[in-house]
C-alpha positions as CSV (number, residue, x, y, z in Angstrom):
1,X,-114.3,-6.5,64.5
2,X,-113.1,-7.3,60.7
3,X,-111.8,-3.6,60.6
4,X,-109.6,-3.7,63.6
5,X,-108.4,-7.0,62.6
6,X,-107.2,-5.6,58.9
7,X,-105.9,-2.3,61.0
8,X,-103.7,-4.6,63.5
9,X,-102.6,-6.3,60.1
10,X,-101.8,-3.2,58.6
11,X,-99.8,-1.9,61.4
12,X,-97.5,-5.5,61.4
13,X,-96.6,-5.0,57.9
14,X,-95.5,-1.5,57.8
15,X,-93.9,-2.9,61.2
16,X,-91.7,-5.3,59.4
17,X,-91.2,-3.2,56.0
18,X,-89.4,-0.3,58.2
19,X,-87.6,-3.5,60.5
20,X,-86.1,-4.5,56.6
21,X,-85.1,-1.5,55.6
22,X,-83.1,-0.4,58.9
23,X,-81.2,-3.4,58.7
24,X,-80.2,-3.1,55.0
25,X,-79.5,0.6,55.7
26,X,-77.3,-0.4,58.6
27,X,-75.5,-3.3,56.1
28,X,-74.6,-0.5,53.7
29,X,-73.5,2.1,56.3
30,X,-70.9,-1.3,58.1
31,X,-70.1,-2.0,54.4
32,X,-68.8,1.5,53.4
33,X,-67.6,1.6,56.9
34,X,-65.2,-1.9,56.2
35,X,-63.9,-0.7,52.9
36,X,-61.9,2.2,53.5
37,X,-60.7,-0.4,56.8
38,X,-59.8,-2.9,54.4
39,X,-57.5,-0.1,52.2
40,X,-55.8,1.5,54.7
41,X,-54.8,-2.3,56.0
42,X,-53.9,-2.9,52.8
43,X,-51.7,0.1,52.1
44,X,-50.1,-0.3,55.5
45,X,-48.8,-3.7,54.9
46,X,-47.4,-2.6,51.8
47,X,-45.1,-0.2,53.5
48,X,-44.0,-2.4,55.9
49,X,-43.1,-4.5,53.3
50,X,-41.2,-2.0,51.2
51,X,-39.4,-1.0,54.9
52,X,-38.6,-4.1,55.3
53,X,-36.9,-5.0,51.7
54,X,-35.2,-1.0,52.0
55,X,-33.7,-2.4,55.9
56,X,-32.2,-5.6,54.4
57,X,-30.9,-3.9,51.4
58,X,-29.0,-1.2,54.0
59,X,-28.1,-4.3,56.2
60,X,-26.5,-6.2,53.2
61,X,-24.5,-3.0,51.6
62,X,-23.5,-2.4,55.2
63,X,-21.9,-6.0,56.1
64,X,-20.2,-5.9,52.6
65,X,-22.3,-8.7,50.5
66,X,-23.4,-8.5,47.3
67,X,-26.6,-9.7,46.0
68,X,-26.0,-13.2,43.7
69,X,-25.5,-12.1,39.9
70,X,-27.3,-14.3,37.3
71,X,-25.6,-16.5,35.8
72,X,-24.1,-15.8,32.3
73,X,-26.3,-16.0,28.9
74,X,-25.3,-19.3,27.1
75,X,-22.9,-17.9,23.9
76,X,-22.6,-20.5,21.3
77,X,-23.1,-24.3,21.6
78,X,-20.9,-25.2,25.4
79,X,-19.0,-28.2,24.0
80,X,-17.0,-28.9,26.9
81,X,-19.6,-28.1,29.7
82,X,-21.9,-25.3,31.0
83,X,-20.7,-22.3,32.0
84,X,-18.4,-21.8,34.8
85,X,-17.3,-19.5,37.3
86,X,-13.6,-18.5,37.8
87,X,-11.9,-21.0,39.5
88,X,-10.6,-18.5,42.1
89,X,-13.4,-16.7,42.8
90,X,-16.2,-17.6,44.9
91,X,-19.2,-19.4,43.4
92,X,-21.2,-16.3,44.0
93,X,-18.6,-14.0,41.8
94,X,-18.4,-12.8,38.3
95,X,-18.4,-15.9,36.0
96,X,-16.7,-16.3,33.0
97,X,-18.5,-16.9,29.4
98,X,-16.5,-19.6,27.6
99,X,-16.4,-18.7,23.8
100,X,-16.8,-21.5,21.1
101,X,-13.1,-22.2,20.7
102,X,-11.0,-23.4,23.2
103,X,-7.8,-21.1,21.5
104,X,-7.5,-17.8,23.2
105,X,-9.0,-15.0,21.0
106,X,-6.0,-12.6,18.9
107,X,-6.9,-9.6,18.0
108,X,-5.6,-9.4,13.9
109,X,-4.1,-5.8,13.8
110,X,-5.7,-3.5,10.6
111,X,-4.1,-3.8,7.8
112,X,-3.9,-0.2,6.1
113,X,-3.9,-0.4,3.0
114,X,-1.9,3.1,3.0
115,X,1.6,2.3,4.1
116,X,4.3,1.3,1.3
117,X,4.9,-2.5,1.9
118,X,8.9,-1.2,1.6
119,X,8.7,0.7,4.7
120,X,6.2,-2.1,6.7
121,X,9.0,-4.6,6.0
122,X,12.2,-2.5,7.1
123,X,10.0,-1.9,10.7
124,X,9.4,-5.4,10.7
125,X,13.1,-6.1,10.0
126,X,13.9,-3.5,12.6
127,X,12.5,-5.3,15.6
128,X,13.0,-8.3,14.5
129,X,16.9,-7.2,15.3
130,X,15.8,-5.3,18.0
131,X,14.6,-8.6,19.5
132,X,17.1,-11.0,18.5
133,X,19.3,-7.9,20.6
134,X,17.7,-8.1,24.0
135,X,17.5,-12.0,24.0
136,X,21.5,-11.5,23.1
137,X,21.5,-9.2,25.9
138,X,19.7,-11.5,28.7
139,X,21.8,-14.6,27.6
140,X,25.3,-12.6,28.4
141,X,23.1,-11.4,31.6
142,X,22.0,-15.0,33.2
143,X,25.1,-16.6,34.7
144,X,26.2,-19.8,33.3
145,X,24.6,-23.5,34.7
146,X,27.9,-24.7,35.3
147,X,29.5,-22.3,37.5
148,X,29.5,-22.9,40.7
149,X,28.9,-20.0,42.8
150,X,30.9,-19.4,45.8
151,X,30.4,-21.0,49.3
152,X,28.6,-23.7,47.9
153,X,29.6,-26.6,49.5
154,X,28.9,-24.7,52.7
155,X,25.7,-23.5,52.1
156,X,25.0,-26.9,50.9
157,X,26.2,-28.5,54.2
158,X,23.9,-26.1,56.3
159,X,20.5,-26.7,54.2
160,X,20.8,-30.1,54.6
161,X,17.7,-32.2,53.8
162,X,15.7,-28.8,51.8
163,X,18.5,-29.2,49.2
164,X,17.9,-32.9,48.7
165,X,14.5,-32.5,48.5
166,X,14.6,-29.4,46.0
167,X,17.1,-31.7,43.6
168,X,14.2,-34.1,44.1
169,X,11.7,-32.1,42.9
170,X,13.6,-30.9,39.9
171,X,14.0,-34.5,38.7
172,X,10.3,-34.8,39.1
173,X,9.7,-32.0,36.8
174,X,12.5,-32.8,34.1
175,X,11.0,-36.2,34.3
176,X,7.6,-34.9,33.8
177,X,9.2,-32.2,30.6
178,X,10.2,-36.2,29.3
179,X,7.3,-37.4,29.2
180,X,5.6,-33.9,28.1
181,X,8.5,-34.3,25.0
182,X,7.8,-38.0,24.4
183,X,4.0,-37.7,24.2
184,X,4.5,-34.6,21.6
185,X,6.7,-37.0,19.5
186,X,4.3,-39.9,19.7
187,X,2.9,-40.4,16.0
188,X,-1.3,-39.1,15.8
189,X,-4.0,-41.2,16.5
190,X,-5.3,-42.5,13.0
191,X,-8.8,-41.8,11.9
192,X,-11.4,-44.1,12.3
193,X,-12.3,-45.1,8.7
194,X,-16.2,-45.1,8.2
195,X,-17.2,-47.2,4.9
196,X,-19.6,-45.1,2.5
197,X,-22.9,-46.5,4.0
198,X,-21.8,-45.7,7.9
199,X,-21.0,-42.4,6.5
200,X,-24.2,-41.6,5.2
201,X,-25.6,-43.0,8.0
202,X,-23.7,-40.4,10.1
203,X,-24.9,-37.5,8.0
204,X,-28.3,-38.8,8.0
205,X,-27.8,-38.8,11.8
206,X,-26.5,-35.4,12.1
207,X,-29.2,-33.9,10.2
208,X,-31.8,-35.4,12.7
209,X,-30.1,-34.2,15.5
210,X,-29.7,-30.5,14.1
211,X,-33.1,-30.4,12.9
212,X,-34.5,-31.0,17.0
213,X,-31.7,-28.9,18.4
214,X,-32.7,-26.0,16.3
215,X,-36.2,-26.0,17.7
216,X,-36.9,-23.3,21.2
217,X,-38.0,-24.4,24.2
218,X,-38.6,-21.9,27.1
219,X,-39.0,-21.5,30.5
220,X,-42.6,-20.2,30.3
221,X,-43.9,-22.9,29.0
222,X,-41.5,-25.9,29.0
223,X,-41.3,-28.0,32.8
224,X,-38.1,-28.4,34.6
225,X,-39.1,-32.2,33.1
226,X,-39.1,-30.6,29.5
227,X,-35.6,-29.5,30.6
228,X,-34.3,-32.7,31.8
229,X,-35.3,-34.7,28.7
230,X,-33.3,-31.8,26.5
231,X,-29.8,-32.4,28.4
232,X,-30.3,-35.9,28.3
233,X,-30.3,-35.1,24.2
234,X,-28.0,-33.0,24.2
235,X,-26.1,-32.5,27.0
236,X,-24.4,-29.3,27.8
237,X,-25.0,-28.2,24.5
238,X,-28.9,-28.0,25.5
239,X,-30.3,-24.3,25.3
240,X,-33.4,-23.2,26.6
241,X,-34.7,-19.2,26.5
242,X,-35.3,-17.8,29.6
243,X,-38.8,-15.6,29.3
244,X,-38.1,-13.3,32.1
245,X,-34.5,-11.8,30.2
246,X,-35.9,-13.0,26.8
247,X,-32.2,-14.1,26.4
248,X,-30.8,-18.3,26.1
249,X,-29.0,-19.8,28.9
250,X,-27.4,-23.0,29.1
251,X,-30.1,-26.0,30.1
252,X,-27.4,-27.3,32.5
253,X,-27.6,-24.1,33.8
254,X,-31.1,-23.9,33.8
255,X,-31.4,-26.4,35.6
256,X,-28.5,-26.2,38.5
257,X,-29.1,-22.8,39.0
258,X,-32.6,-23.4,39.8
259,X,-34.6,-21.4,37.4
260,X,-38.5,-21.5,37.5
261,X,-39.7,-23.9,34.4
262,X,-43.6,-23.2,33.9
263,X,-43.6,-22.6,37.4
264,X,-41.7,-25.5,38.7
265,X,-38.3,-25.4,40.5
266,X,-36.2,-28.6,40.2
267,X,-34.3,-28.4,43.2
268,X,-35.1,-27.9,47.1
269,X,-32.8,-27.7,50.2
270,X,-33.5,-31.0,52.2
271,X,-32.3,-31.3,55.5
272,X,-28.6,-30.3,54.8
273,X,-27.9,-30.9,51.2
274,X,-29.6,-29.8,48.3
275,X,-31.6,-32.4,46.4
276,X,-34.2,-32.9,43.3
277,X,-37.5,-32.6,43.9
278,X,-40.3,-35.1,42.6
279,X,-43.2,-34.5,41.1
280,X,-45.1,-33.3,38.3
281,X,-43.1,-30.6,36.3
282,X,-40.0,-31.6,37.9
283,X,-38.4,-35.0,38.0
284,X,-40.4,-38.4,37.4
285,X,-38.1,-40.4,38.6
286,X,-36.0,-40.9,41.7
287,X,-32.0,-39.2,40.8
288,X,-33.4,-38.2,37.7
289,X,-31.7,-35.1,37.4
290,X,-28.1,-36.6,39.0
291,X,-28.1,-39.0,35.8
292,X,-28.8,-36.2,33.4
293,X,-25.9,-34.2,34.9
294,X,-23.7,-37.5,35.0
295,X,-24.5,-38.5,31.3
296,X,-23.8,-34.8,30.2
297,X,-20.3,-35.3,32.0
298,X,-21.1,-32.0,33.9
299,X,-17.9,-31.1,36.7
300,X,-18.5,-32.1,39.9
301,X,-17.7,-28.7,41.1
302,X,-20.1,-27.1,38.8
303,X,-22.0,-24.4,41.2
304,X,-25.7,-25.2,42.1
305,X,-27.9,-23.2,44.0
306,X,-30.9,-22.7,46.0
307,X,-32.4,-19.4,46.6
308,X,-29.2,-17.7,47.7
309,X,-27.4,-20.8,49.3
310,X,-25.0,-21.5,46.2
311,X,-22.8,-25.0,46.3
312,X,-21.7,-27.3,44.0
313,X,-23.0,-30.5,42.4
314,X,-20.8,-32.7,45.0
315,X,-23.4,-31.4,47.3
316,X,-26.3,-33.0,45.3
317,X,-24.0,-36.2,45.2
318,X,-23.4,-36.4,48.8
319,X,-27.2,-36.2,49.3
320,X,-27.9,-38.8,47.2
321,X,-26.0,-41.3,49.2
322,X,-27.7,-40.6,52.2
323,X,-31.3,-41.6,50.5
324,X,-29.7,-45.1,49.9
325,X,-32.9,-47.7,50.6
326,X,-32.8,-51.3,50.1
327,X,-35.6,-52.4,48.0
328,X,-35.9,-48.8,46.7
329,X,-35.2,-48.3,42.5
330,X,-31.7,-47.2,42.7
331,X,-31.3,-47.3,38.9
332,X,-30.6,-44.0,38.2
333,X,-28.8,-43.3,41.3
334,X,-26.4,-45.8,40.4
335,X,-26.3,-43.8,37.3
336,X,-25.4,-40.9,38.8
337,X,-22.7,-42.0,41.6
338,X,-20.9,-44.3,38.9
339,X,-19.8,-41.0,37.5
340,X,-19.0,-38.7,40.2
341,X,-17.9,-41.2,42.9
342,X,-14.0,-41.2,41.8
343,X,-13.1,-44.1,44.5
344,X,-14.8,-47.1,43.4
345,X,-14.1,-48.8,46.3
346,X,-15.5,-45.9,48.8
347,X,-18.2,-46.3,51.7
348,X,-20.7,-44.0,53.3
349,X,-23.3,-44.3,55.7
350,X,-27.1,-43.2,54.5
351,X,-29.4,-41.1,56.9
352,X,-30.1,-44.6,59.2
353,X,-26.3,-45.3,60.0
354,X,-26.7,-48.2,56.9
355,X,-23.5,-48.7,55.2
356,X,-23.5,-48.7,52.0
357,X,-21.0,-48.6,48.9
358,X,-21.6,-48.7,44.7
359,X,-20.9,-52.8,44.9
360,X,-23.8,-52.9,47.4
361,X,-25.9,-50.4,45.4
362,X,-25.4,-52.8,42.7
363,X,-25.9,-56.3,44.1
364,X,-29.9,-54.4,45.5
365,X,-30.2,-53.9,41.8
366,X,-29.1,-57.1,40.5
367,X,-31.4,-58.9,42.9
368,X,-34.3,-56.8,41.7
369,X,-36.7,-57.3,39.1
370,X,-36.1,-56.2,35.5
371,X,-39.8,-56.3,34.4
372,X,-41.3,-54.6,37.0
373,X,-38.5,-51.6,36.8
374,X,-39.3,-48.5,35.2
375,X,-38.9,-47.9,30.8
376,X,-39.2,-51.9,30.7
377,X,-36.5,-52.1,32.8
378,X,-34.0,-50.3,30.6
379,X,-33.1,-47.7,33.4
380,X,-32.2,-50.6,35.7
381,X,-30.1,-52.4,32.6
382,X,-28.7,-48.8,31.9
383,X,-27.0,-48.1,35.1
384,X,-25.4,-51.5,35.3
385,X,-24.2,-51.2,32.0
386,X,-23.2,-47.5,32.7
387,X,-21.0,-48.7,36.2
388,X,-19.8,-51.2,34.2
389,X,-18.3,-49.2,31.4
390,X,-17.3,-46.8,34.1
391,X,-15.1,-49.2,35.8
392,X,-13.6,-50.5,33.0
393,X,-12.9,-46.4,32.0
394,X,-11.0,-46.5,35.4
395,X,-8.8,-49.3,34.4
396,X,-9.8,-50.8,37.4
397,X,-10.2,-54.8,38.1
398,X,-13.4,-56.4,37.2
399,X,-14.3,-58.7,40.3
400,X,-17.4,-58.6,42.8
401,X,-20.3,-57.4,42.2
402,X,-19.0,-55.8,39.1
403,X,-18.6,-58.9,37.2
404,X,-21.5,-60.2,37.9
405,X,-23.3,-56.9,36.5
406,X,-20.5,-57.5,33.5
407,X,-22.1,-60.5,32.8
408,X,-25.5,-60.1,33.5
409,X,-25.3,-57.0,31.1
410,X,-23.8,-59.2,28.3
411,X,-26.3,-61.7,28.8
412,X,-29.4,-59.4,28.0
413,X,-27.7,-57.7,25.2
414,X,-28.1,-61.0,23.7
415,X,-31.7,-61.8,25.0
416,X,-32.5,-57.7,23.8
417,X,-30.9,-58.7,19.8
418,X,-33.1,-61.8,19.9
419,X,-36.3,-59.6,20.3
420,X,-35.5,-57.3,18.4
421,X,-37.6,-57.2,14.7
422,X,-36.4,-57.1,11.4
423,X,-36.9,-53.6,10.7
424,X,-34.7,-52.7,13.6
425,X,-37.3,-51.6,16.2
426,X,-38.3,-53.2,19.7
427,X,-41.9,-54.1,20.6
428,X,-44.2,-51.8,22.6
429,X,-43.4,-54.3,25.9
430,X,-40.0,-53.6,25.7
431,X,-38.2,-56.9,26.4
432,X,-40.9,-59.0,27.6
433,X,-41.7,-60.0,24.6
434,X,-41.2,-60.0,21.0
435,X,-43.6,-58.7,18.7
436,X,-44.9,-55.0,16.5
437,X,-47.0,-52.4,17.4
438,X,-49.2,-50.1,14.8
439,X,-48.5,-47.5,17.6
440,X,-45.7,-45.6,16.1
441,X,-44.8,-43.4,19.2
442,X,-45.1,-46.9,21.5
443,X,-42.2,-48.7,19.2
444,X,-40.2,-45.6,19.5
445,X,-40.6,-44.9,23.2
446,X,-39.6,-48.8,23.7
447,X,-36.8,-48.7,20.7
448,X,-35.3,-45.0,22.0
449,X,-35.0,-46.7,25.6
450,X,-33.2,-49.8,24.4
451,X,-31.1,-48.3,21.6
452,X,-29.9,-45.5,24.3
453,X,-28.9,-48.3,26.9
454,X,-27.2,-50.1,23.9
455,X,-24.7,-47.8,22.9
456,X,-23.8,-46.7,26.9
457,X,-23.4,-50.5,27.9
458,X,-21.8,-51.6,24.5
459,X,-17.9,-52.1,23.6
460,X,-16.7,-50.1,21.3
461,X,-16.2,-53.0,19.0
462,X,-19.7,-54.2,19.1
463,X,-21.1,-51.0,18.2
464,X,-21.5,-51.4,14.3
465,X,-23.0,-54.9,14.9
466,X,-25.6,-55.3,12.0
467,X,-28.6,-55.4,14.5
468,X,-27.2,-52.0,16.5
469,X,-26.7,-50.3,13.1
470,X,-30.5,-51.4,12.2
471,X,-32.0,-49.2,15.2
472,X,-30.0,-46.3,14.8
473,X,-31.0,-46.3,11.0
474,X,-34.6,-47.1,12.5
475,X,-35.0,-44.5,15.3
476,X,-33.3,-42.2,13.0
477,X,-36.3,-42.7,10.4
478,X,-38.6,-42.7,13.1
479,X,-37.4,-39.1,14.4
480,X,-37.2,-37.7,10.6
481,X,-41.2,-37.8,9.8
482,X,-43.1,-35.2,10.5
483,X,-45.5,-36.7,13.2
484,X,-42.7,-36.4,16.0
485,X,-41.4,-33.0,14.6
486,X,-43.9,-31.2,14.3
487,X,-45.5,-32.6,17.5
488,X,-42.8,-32.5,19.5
489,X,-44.1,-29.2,21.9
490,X,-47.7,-30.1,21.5
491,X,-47.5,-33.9,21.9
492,X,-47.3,-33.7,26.1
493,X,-44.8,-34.8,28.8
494,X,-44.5,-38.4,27.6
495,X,-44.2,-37.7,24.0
496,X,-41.6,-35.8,24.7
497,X,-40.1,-38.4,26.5
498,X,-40.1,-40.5,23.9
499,X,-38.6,-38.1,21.5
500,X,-35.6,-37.4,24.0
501,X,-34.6,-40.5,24.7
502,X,-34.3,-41.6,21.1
503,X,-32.3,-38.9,20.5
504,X,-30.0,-39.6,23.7
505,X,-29.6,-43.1,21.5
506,X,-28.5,-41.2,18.1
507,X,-26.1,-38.3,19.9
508,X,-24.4,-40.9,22.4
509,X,-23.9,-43.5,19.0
510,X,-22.5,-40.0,17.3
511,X,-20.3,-39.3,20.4
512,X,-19.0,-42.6,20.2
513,X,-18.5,-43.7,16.9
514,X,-18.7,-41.1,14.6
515,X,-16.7,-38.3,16.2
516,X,-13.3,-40.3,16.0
517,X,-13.5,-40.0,12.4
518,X,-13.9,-36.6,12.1
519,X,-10.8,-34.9,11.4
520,X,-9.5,-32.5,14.1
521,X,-10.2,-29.0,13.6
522,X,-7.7,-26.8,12.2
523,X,-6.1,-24.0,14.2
524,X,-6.5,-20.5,13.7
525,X,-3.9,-18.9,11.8
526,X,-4.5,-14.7,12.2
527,X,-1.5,-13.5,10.5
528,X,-2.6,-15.6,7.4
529,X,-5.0,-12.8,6.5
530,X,-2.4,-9.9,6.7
531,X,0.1,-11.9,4.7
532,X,-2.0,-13.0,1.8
533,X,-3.4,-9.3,1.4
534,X,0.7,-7.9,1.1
535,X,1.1,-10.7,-1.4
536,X,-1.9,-9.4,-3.4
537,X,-0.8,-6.0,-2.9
538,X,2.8,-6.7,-4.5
């Protein structure tokens, strides 16, 4: 009995070992069977994808459009703004590189060395009489003002009205040459006179602001955040090297045209405008990136694109007034429309139907709180103090809501000067209270922030106060040790932050007080070099 019990055992084992190895046989067989399946799926969307890409290519050369160029490589430090298209082109057209100098570029001519200096001036002698000729010659061509030609009191009587008006309009422009004449004769502008210690201050400055500008930032590793806090620095002279053409491009650029920062894309199409995206890597703060382009002083018709929907910055503007929220921080929005809304007195309607204006905008940030704002409340202080000084730019009356943001602007400058410390710098609780910190980066994040709504919200008059002159020389100091230069890429978002924003506090001073006393540059002379080689030459 035992024995057929062990054979009946025997017999369900080798039962279940061939079971196992059928169905792992048949797994390898379904496994070599799915692969070459997988491959051929593979491959086949690949082509369909090529077809695809080849068909709109055809079906774009076929209706006549071009794909978008890039936009230029940055070329020298852009003084006077990014780089812009030509203005009777389409956005999506060839754009033009501005060159350092505004004075249009003359070719000298080669000087050779070769030809007698005898014969050079009898052929300069020659056209000059050649010259003085043909303008002879086109004075005794061009009839004379006063003669009146003939049936011209008849013609006169028939025209009528188009006569009148074209006498009209040549007053208006011998009135305008006036005034064209008068303003040449006016006497210069005098230099602003800087006594020696402002004017080492103003090197010292200078120096610090070179020595940050100098350093590379890129789009490989550096956020569109990264990018933001650089213009805010420096504006459109900001650079930043693009990875993928290993070439610099303007950071205004950068930043309008939408370029992928470590991944990140600023901008996004929202319902019909195109608008700043929030978030990590892009912007921490509501109209962040309409401030930066406001406080660069960047065109409002400055292109700005999205995939290949290209528009302009008014775009952006126009849809940032439809996000207008009571109760919301408007701060930087009011930044941001201050500048590029030309009527002050203008109204518009937000995405509910709500009327709103840039009085209203600033009686919801008037009645909010200062402490519970963002940067200690120096982003709420700073756009009231920006609409402010923009309305008094305008020439326009201080009433409404704008004197009471006059005045409650004047009235914290005071309360900021009380707090501040003897060394020059702000506590690390901003302007809640008074008091030092051993956190070096903490009394710069808070000083940076107030110093750089000081010198926006400040009369010129007020700006070499002893106290304002303190924090410049402090946050200067601050920004000249090595702990924030050579930290400055490694330190992370908020470090950087800090850094920026000082620096917006030192460049905005510079823009403000210091450049009037530079002297203006001197033009180019190019037939200076030519002239002083025949002199040595004689």
């Amino acid at each position: 009995m035992s024995g057929k019990l062990r054979l009946l055992t025997l017999c369900l084992l080798l039962t279940g070992l061939t079971v196992t190895v059928i169905s792992l046989a048949d797994g390898r067989a379904s496994q070599k069977t799915v692969e070459p399946e997988v491959e051929t799926a593979v491959e086949e969307t690949k082509t369909a994808k090529a077809t695809i890409a080849a068909e709109s290519t055809t079906e774009a050369t076929t209706a006549g459009k071009e794909p978008i160029p890039e936009v230029p490589l940055a070329k020298g430090p852009m003084l006077n703004g990014p780089v812009l298209v030509t203005p009777s082109a389409p956005y999506g057209n060839r754009p033009v590189i501005e060159e350092e100098s505004e004075e249009p570029v003359v070719v000298e001519p080669a000087f050779d060395e070769t030809v007698d200096t005898a014969d050079s001036d009898a052929s300069e002698k020659a056209e000059t009489e050649a010259a003085e000729e043909d303008v002879a010659k086109d004075e005794s061509d061009t009839p004379d003002a006063t003669t009146e030609k003939p049936g011209k009191d008849a013609a006169k009587t028939e025209e009528g009205d188009d006569e009148e008006e074209a006498t009209d309009e040549e007053a208006d422009e011998e009135e305008a040459d006036e005034e064209d004449e008068e303003k040449a004769t006016e006497p210069a502008k005098p230099l602003r006179q800087l006594s020696p210690e402002m004017a080492a201050l103003r090197d010292r400055v200078r120096r610090t602001m070179a020595t940050y500008h100098q350093q590379t930032f890129n789009t490989q590793q550096n956020t569109a955040t990264d990018v933001m806090n650089l213009c805010l620095a420096f504006g459109c002279n900001t650079q930043v090297y693009r990875s993928d053409v290993r070439q610099k491009v303007n950071g205004i650029t950068c930043l309008c045209w939408n370029y992928p920062c470590a991944g990140y894309e600023p901008l996004a199409i929202c319902g019909d405008h195109i608008a700043g995206r929030i978030g990590y890597g892009m912007q921490t703060h509501p109209s962040q990136i309409l401030a930066v382009l406001a406080l660069s002083r960047v065109p409002a018709d400055y292109p700005i694109r999205v995939g290949e929907d290209v528009r302009t910055v008014a775009d952006l503007v126009e849809g940032e007034k439809l996000t207008c929220r009571s109760g919301s921080d408007m701060s930087l929005k009011l930044v941001g429309l201050a500048y590029f809304v030309a009527e002050a007195d203008a109204t518009w309607k937000n995405d509910v139907g709500e009327t709103w204006s840039m009085e209203r905008i600033i009686k919801e940030e008037l009645g909010s709180d200062i402490n519970t704002a963002t940067a200690g409340g120096t982003h709420r202080l700073l756009g009231l103090g920006y609409a402010v000084q923009r309305r008094i730019g305008r020439k326009r009356a201080m009433e409404g809501q704008y004197k009471r943001a006059q005045a409650f602007v004047a009235q914290y400058i005071d309360f900021a000067l009380k707090l501040q410390n003897s060394d020059g710098s702000w506590g690390a609780d901003f302007l809640a209270t008074r008091g030092t910190s051993r956190d070096q980066t903490a009394a710069l994040r808070s000083t940076g922030h107030i110093l750089g709504w000081l010198v926006v919200s400040l009369p010129e008059q007020q700006l070499t106060d002893p106290q304002v002159v303190k924090a410049v020389a402090y946050v200067n100091r601050a920004l000249g040790g090595r702990k924030f230069q050579a930290n400055l890429k490694n330190g992370g978002q908020r470090h950087m932050e800090t850094i920026m924003h000082a620096l917006h506090g030192l460049t905005e001073y510079d823009r403000r007080w210091f450049k009037p006393a530079d002297p203006p540059p001197q033009p180019k002379t190019p037939e200076a070099k030519p002239a002083a080689a025949q002199q040595a030459k004689r």
